[in-house]
DRENDO-1510 file (C-alpha; in Angstrom, 1 decimal, always signed):
<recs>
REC; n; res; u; v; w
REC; 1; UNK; +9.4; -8.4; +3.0 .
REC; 2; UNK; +12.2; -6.8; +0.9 .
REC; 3; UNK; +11.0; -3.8; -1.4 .
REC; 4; UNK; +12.7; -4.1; -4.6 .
REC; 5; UNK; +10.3; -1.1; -6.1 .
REC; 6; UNK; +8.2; +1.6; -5.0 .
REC; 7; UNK; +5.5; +3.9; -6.5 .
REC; 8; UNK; +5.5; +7.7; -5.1 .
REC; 9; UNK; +1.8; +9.4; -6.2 .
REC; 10; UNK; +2.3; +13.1; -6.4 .
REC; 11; UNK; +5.1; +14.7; -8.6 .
REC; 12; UNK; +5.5; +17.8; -6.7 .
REC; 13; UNK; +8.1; +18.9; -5.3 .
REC; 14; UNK; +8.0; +16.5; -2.0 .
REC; 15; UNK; +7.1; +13.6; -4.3 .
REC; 16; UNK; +9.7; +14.4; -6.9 .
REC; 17; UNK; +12.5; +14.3; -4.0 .
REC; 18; UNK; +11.3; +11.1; -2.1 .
REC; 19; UNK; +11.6; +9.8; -5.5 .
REC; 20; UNK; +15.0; +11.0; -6.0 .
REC; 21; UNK; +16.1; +9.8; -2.5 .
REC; 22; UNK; +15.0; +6.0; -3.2 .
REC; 23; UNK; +16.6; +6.1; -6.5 .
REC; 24; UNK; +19.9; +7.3; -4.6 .
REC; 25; UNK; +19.6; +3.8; -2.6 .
REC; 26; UNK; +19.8; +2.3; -5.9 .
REC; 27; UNK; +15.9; +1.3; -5.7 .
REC; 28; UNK; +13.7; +1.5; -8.7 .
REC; 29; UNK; +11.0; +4.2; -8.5 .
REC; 30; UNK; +7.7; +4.7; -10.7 .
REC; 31; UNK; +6.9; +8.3; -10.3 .
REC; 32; UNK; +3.0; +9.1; -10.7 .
REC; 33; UNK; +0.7; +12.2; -11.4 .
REC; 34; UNK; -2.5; +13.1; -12.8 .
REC; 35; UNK; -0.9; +14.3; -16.2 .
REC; 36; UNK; +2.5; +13.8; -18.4 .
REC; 37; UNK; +3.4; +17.7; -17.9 .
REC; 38; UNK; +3.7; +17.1; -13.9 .
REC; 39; UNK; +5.0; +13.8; -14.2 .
REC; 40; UNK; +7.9; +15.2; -16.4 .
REC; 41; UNK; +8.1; +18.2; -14.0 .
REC; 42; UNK; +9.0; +15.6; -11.0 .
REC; 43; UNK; +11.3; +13.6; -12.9 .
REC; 44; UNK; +13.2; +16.9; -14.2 .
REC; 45; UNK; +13.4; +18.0; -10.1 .
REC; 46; UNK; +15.1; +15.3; -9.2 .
REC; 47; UNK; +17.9; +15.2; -12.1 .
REC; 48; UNK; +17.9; +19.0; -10.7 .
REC; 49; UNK; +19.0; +17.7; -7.6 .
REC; 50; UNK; +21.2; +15.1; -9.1 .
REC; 51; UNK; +22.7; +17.5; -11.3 .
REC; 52; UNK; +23.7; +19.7; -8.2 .
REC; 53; UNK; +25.8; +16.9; -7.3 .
REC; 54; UNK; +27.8; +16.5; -10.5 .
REC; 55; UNK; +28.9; +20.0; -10.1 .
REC; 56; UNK; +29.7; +19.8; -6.3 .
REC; 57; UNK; +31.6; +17.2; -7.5 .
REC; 58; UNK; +29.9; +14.5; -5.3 .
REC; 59; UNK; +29.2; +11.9; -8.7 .
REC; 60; UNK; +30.0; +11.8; -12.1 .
REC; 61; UNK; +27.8; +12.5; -14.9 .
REC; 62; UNK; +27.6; +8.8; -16.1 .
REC; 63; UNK; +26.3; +8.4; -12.1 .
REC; 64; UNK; +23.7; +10.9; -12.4 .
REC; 65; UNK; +22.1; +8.6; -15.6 .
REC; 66; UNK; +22.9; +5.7; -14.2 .
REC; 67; UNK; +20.2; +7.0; -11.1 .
REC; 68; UNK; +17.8; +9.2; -13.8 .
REC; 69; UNK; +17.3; +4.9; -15.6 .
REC; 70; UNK; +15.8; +4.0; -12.0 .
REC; 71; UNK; +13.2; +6.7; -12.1 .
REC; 72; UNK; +9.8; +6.1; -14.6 .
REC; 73; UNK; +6.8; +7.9; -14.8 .
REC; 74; UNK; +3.3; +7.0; -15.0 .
REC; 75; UNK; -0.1; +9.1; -15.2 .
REC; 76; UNK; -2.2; +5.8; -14.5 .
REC; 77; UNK; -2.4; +3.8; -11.3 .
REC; 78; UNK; -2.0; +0.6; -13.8 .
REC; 79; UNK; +1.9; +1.4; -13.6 .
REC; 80; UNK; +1.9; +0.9; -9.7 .
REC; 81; UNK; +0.6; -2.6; -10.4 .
REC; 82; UNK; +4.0; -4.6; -9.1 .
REC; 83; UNK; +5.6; -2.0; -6.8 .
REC; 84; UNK; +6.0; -3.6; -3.0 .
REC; 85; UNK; +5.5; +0.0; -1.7 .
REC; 86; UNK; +3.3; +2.8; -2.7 .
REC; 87; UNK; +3.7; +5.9; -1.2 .
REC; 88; UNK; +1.1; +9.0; -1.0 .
REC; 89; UNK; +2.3; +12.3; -1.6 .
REC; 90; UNK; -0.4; +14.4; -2.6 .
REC; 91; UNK; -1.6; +17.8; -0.9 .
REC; 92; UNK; -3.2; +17.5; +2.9 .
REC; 93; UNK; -6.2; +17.0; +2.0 .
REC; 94; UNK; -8.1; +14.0; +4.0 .
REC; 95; UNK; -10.5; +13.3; +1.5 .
REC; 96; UNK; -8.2; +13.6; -1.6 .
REC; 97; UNK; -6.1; +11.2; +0.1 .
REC; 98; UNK; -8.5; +8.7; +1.2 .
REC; 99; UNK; -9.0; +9.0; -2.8 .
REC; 100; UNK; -5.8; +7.8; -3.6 .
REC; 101; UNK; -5.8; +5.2; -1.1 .
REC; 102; UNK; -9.1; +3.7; -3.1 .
REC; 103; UNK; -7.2; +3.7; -5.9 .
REC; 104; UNK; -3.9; +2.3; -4.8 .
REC; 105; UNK; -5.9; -0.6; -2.6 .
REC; 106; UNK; -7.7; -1.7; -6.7 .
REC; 107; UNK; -4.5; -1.5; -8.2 .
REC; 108; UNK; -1.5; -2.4; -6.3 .
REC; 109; UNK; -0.7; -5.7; -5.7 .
REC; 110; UNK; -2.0; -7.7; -2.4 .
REC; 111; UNK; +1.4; -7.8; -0.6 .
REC; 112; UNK; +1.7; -3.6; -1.3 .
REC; 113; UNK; +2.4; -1.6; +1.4 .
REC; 114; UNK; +0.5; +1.6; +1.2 .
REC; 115; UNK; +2.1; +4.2; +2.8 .
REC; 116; UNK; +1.3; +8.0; +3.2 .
REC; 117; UNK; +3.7; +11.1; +3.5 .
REC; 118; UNK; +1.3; +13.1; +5.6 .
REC; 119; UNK; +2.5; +15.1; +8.3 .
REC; 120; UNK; -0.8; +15.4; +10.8 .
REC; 121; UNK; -3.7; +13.3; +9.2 .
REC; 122; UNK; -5.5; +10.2; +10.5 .
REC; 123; UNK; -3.7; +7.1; +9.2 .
REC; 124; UNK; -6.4; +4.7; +10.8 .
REC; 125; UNK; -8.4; +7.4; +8.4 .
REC; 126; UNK; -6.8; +6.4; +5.4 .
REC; 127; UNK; -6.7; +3.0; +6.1 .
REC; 128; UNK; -10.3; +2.3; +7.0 .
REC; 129; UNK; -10.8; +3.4; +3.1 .
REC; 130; UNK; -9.2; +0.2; +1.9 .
REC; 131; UNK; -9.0; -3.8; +2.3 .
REC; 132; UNK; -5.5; -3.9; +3.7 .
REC; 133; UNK; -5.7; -1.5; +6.6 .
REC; 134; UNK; -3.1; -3.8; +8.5 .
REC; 135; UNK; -0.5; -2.7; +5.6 .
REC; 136; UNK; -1.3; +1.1; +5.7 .
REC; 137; UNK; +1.4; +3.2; +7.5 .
REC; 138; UNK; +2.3; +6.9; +7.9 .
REC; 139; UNK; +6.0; +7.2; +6.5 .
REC; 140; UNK; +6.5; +11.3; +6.8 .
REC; 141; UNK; +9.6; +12.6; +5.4 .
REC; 142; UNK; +10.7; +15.9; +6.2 .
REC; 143; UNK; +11.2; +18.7; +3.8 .
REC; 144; UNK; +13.3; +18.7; +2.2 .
REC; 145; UNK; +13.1; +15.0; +1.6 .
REC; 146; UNK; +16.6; +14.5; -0.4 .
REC; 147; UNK; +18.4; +15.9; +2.5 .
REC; 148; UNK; +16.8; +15.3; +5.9 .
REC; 149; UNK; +17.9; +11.8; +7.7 .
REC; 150; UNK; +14.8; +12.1; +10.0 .
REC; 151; UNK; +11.2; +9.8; +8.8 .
REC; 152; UNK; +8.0; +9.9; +10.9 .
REC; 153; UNK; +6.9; +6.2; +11.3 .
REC; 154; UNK; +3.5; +6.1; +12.3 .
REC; 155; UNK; +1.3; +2.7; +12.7 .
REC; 156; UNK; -2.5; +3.0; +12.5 .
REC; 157; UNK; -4.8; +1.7; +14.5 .
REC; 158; UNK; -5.0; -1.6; +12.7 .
REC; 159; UNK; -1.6; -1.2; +11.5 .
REC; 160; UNK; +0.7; -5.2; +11.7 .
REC; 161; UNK; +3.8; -5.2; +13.0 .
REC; 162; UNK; +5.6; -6.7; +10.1 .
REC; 163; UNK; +4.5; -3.5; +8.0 .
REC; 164; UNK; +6.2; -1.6; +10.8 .
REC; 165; UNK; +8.8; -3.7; +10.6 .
REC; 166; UNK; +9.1; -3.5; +6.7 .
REC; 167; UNK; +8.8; -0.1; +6.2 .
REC; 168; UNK; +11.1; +0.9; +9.1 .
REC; 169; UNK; +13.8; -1.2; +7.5 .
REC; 170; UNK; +13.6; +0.4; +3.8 .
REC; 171; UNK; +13.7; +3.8; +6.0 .
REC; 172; UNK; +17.1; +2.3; +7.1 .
REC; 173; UNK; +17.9; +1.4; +3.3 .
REC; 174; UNK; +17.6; +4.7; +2.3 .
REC; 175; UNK; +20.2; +5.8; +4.6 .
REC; 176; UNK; +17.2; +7.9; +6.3 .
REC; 177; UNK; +16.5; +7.7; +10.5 .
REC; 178; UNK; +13.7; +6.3; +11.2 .
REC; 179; UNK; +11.8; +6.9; +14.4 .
REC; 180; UNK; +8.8; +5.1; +15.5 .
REC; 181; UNK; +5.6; +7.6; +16.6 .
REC; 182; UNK; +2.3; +6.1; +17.8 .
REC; 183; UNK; -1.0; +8.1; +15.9 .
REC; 184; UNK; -2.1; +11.7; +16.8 .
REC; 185; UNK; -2.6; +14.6; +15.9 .
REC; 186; UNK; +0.7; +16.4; +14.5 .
REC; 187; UNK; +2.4; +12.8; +14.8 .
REC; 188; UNK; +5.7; +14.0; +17.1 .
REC; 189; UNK; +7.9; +16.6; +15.5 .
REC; 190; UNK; +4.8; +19.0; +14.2 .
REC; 191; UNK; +3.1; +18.6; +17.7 .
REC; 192; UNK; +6.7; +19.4; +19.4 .
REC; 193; UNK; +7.4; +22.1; +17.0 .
REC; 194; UNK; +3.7; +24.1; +16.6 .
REC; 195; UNK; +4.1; +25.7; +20.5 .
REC; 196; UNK; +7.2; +26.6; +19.6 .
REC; 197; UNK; +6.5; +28.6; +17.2 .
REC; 198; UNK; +3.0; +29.5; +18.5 .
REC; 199; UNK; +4.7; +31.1; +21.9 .
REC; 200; UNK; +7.3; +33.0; +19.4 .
REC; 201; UNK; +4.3; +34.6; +17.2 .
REC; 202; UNK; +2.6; +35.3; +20.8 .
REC; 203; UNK; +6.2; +36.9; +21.8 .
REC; 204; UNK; +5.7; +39.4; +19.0 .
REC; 205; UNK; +2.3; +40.3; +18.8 .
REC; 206; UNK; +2.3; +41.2; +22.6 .
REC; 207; UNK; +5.2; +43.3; +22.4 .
REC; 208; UNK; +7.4; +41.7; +23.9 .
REC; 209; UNK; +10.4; +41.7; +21.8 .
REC; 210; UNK; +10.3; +42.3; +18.0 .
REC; 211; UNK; +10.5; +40.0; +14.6 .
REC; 212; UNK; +14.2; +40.4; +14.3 .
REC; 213; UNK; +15.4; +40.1; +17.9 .
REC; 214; UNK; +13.4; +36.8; +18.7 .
REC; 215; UNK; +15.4; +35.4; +15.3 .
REC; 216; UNK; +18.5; +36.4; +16.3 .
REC; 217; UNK; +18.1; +35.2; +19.7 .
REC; 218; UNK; +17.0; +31.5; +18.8 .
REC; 219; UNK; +20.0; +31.4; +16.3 .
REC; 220; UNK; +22.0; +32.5; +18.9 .
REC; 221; UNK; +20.8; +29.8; +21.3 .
REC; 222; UNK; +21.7; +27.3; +18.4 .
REC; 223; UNK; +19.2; +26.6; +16.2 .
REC; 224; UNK; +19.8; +27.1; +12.2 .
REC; 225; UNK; +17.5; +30.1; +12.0 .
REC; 226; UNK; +14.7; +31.8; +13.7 .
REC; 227; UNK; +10.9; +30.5; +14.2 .
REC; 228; UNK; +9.6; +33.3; +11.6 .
REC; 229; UNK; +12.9; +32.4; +9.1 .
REC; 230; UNK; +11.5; +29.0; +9.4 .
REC; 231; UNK; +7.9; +29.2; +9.4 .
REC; 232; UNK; +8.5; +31.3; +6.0 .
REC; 233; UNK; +10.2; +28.6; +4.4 .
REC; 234; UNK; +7.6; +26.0; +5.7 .
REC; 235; UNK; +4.6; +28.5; +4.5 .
REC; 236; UNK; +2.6; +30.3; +6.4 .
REC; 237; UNK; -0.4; +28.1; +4.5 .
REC; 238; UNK; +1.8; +24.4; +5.6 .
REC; 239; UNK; +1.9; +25.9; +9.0 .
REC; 240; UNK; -1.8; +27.3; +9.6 .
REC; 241; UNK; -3.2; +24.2; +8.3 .
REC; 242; UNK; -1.1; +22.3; +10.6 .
REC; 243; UNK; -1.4; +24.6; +13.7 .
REC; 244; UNK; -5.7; +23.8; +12.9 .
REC; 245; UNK; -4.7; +20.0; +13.1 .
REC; 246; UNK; -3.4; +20.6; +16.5 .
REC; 247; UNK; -6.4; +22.8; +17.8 .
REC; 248; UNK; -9.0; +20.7; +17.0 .
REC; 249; UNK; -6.9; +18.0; +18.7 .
REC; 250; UNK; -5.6; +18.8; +21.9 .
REC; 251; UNK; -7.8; +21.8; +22.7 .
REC; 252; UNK; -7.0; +25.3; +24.1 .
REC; 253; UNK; -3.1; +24.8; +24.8 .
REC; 254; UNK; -2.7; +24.6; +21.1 .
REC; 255; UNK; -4.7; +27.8; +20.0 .
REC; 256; UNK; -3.3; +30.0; +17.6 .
REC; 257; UNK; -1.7; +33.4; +18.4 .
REC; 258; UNK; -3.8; +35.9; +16.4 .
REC; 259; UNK; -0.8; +36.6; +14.2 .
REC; 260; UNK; -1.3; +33.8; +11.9 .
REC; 261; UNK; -4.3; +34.5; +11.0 .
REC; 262; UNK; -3.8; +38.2; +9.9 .
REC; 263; UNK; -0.7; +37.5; +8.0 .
REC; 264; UNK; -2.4; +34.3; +6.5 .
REC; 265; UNK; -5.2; +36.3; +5.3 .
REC; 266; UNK; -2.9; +39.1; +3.6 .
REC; 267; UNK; -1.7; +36.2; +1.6 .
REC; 268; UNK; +2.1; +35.9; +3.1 .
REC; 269; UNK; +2.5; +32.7; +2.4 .
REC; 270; UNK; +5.8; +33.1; +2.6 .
REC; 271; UNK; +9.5; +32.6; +0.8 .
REC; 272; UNK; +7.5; +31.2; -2.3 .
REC; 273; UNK; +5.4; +33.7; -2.3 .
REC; 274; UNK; +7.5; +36.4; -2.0 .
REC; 275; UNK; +6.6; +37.7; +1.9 .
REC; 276; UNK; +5.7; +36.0; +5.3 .
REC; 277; UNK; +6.9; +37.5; +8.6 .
REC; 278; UNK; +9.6; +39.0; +6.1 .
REC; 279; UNK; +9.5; +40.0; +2.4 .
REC; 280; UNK; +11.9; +38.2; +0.0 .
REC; 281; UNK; +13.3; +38.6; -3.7 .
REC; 282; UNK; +14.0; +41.8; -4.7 .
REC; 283; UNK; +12.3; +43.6; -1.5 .
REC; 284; UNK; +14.2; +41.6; +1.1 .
REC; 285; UNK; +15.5; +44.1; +3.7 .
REC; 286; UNK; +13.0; +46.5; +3.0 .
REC; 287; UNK; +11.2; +48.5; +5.0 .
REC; 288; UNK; +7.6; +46.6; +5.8 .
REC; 289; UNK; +5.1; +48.8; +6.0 .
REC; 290; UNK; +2.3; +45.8; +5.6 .
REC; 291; UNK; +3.9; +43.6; +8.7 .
REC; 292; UNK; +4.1; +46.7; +10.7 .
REC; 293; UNK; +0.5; +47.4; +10.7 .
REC; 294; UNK; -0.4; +44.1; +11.3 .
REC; 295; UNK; +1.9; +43.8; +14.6 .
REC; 296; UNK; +0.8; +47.5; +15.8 .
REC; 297; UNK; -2.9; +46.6; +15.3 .
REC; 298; UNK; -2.4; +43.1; +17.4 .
REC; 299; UNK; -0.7; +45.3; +19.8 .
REC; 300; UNK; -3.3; +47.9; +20.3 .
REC; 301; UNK; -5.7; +45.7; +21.0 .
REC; 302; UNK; -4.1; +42.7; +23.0 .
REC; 303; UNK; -3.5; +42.8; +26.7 .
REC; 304; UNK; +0.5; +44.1; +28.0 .
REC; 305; UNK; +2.6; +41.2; +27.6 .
REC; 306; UNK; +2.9; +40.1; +31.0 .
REC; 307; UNK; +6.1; +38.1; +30.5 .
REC; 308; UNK; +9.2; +38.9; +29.0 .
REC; 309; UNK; +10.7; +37.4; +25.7 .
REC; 310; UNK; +13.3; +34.7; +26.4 .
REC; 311; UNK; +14.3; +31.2; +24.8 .
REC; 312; UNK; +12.8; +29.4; +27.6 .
REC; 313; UNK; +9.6; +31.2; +26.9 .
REC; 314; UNK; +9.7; +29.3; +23.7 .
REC; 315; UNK; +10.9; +26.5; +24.1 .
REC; 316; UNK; +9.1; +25.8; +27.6 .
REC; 317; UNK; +6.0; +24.4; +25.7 .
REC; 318; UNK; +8.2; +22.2; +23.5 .
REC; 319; UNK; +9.3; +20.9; +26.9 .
REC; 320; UNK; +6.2; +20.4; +28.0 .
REC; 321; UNK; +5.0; +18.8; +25.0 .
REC; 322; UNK; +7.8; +16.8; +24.6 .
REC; 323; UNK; +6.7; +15.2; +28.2 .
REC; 324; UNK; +3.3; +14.5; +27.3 .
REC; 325; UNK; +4.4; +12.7; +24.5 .
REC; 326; UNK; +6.4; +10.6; +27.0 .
REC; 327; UNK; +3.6; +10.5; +29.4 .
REC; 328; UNK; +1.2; +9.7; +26.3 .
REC; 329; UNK; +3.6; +6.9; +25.0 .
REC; 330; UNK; +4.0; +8.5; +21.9 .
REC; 331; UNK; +7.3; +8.0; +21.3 .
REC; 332; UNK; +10.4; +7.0; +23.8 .
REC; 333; UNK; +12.9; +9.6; +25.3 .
REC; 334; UNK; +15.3; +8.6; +22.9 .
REC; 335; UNK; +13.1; +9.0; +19.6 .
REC; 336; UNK; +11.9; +12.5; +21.3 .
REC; 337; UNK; +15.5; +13.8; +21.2 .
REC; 338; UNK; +16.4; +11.9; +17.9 .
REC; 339; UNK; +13.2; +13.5; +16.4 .
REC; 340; UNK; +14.2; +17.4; +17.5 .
REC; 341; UNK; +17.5; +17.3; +16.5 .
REC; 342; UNK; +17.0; +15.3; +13.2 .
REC; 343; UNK; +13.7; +16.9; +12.5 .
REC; 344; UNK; +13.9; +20.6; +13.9 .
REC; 345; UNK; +17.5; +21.6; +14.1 .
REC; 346; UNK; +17.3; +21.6; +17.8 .
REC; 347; UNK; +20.8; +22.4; +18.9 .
REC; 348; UNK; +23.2; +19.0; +18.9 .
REC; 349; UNK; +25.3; +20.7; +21.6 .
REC; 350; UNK; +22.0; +20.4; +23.8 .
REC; 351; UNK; +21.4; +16.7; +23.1 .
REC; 352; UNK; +17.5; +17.5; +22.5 .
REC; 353; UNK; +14.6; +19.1; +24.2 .
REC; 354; UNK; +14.7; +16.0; +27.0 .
REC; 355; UNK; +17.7; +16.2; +27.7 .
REC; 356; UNK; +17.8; +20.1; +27.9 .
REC; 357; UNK; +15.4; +19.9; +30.3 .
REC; 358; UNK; +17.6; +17.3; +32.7 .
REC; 359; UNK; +20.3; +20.2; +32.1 .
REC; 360; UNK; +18.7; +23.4; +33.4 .
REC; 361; UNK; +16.8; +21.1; +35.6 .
REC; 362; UNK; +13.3; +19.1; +35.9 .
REC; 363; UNK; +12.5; +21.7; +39.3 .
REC; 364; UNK; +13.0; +25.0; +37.4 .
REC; 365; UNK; +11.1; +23.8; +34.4 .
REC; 366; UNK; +8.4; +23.3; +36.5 .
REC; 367; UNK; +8.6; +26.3; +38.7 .
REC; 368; UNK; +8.9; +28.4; +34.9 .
REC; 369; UNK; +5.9; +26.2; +33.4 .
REC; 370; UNK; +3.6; +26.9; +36.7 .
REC; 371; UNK; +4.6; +30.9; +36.5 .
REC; 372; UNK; +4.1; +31.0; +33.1 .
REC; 373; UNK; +0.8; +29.2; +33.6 .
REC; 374; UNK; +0.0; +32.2; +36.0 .
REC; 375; UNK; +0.9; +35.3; +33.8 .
REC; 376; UNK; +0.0; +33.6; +30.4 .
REC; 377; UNK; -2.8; +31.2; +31.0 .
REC; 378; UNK; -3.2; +27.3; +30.3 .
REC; 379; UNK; -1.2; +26.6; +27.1 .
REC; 380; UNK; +1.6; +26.4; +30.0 .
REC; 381; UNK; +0.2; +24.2; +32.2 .
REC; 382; UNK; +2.4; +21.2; +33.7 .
REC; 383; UNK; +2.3; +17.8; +32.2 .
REC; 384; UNK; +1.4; +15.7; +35.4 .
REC; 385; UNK; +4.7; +13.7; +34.4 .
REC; 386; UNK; +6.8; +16.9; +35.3 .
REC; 387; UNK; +5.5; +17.1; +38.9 .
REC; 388; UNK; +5.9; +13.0; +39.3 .
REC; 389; UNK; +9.1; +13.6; +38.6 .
REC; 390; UNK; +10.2; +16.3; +41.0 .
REC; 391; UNK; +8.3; +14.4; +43.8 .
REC; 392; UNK; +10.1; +11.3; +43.1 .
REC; 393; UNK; +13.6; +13.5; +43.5 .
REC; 394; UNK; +14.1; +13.0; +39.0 .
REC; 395; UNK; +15.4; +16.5; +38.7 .
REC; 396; UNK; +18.2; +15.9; +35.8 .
REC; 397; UNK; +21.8; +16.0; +35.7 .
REC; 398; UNK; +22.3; +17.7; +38.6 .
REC; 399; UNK; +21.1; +14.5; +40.3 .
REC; 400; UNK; +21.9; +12.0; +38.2 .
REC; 401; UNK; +18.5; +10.9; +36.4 .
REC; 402; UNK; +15.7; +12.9; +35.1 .
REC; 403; UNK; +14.3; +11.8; +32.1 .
REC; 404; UNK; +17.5; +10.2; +31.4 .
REC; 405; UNK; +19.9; +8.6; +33.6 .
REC; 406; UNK; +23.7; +10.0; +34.2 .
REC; 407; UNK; +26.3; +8.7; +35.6 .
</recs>
C-alpha cells in the first residue's frame, strides 16, 4: 500500500518534528492535538526547523512554504479520517496511548495503518485495544526525529507482514533507516543502550572514577559525548522511566544504579530543566555543591568499587546485550550494528558493538564478562551465545569469523 498522507497525534516537540520530516519527503501531514494553542505550537516548530535551513542556506524561502502548505492541523480525530497512516506520539504513558489507539481505530479509515512512536511499550498492548491489531506497528524515531536516519520497526504479536512491509517502505521514503526489531521490552537500541549507561552511573557512585573523567574518556573512545552529557539531554525523567521498563522486564541485570534515583528525585531532569549530572544555563561550569553530596552520600554507604573504571567496563554489557538480542532473535547482526551506530553514536571507526566485539576478541569478552561477573555480580553474566562461540573456535577477526565472517 502507498501512503499518500499521514496523521501524527501529539504536537510536541517529537510529534512536531516527525511531522516536519514527512513533509520534507514531500508527503502531506495532518498534525493533531488536544487544543488549537499546541497544534499551532507544533506547526510553528517545524517551520523553526525549516527556517534553520533557509539560513544555512540548504532551501530557499519559497521552499520552506512550499513544505509549511503540506502541513495542517487538527484538534479533532475527524481530520485523520483519510490519512493511510496515523502515527502516536503522545507521552509514555500505556493507558493514554491505548486511548488514542481507541480513537484512531473509530476514526481512521479501515486500510489505516496505526502506528506508535513509543520507545519501550507493548505494541501487542496497543493493538489488542483495537479491531485492526494486524495493522498496528511500533515505528520509533529517534530524537531528534528531523535529524536521525535510524527508525525502530517493531511488529506486534498479531502484527501482518504487509504492514511491516508498508511501513518499512515509507521509513525508506522518508530518507530514514529502517531496521526491523521483534517486541520487547526497550525494543533494541534502549535495551542496548540502558547498561550502558547503568554501568557508567555505577562507575561513579562507587568511586571509581569521577563525572568528568568517565565523559571524557567515552568521547575519547569515540562516541559524540559522554553517558551523563547524553542522559542529560535525554532527561533524567525519559531515562528513569525507561530504565523501570527494562527492570520489570528482564530482571536483576537491568537494576538501576542508586544514582538515578537520587538525582531523579532532586528534580535534575536535566538540560531542560536546567541540571542533571551537570548544571546548565547560566550556572554551567559551576561548582555543584548539590551533585557532590549526592555522589559522596552513595559513596559512604556503597561497598569499595571492586573494579576499575574503563570503556570496556561500560560497554561490556552493551556486548553482552547486544548477544542476547542475537541469541533472542531480536534483531540480526547487521541491524544490531546498524542500530548502535545510527541510533547511539557508537563509534563508525568500530563498525558497531558486534563487530567490536570480533575485534578485541569473542575469548577476552568472555574472560572480562565472567571476571566482571565475579567482582560486580550478575548484571555481567555471559549470554550462553558467548561461550557457544568460543567452544566452536568463533573468536572474531583474529580468526576469521566471530559474529561476523572475515576474510
Amino acid at each position: 500500500m502507498f501512503i499518500y498522507k499521514v496523521g501524527v497525534v501529539g504536537a510536541g516537540t517529537m510529534g512536531a518534528e516527525i511531522a516536519q520530516a514527512i513533509s520534507f519527503a514531500g508527503i502531506p501531514v495532518v498534525l493533531k492535538d488536544v487544543n488549537e494553542s499546541f497544534v499551532q505550537q507544533g506547526i510553528a516548530k517545524a517551520r523553526q526547523i525549516y527556517q534553520r535551513r533557509v539560513e544555512k542556506g540548504k532551501m530557499t524561502p519559497e521552499d520552506l512554504e512550499a513544505k509549511m502548505v503540506l502541513i495542517s492541523g487538527v484538534t479533532g480525530y475527524n481530520g485523520l479520517s483519510d490519512v493511510d497512516l496515523a502515527i502516536e506520539a503522545v507521552p509514555e504513558d500505556l493507558a493514554l496511548k491505548q486511548q488514542v489507539f481507541r480513537e484512531l481505530d473509530t476514526a481512521c479509515a479501515r486500510h489505516t495503518i496505526l502506528a506508535s512512536n513509543t520507545s519501550a511499550l507493548s505494541i501487542s498492548a496497543l493493538g489488542g485495544v483495537t479491531k485492526r491489531p494486524g495493522q498496528v506497528i511500533g515505528f520509533h524515531f529517534f530524537y531528534p526525529a528531523h535529524v536521525m536516519k535510524l527508525i525502530e520497526v517493531i511488529p506486534g504479536l498479531e502484527t501482518t507482514d504487509d504492514t511491516v512491509n508498508d511501513t518499512i517502505s515509507f521509513a525508506e521514503s522518508l530518507r530514514k533507516l529502517p531496521i526491523r526489531v521483534s517486541e520487547c521490552p526497550g525494543f533494541l537500541v534502549n535495551r542496548l543502550l540502558l547498561p550502558y549507561l547503568n554501568e557508567a552511573a555505577y562507575c561513579l557512585q562507587e568511586g571509581a572514577a569521577g563525572l568528568s573523567q568517565i565523559d571524557q574518556t567515552m568521547i575519547e573512545f569515540g562516541f559524540p559525548m559522554g553517558p551523563f552529557t547524553l542522559v542529560d539531554q535525554l532527561g533524567l525523567d525519559v531515562c528513569h522511566h525507561a530504565a523501570n521498563v527494562l527492570l520489570d522486564g528482564y530482571g536483576p541485570r537491568m537494576q538501576p544504579a542508586a544514582i538515578w534515583q537520587s538525582v531523579y528525585e532532586r528534580g535534575r531532569l536535566g538540560a531542560k530543566r536546567g541540571a542533571g549530572f551537570y548544571r546548565y544555563g547560566e550556572h554551567a561550569g559551576q561548582p555543584d555543591a548539590d551533585m557532590e553530596d549526592i555522589v559522596r552520600s552513595l559513596r559512604s554507604r556503597a561497598p569499595q568499587p571492586t573494579a576499575p573504571f574503563s570503556p570496556l567496563r561500560l560497554l561490556a554489557p552493551m556486548i553482552n546485550e547486544a548477544a542476547l538480542c542475537l541469541q533472542e532473535r531480536v534483531a540480526s547482526a547487521s541491524d544490531i550494528d546498524t542500530g548502535v551506530l545510527a541510533g547511539l553514536g557508537f563509534p563508525q571507526d568500530k563498525l558497531g558493538i558486534l563487530h567490536y566485539a570480533d575485534q578485541i576478541g569473542i575469548d577476552h569478552t568472555l574472560v572480562t564478562l565472567e571476571g566482571l561477573a565475579k567482582q560486580l555480580g550478575e548484571r555481567f553474566w555471559p549470554a550462553p551465545i558467548l561461550k557457544r562461540m568460543v567452544a566452536a573456535g568463533r573468536l572474531g577477526v583474529k580468526n576469521g569469523k566471530g559474529f561476523f565472517i572475515y576474510t
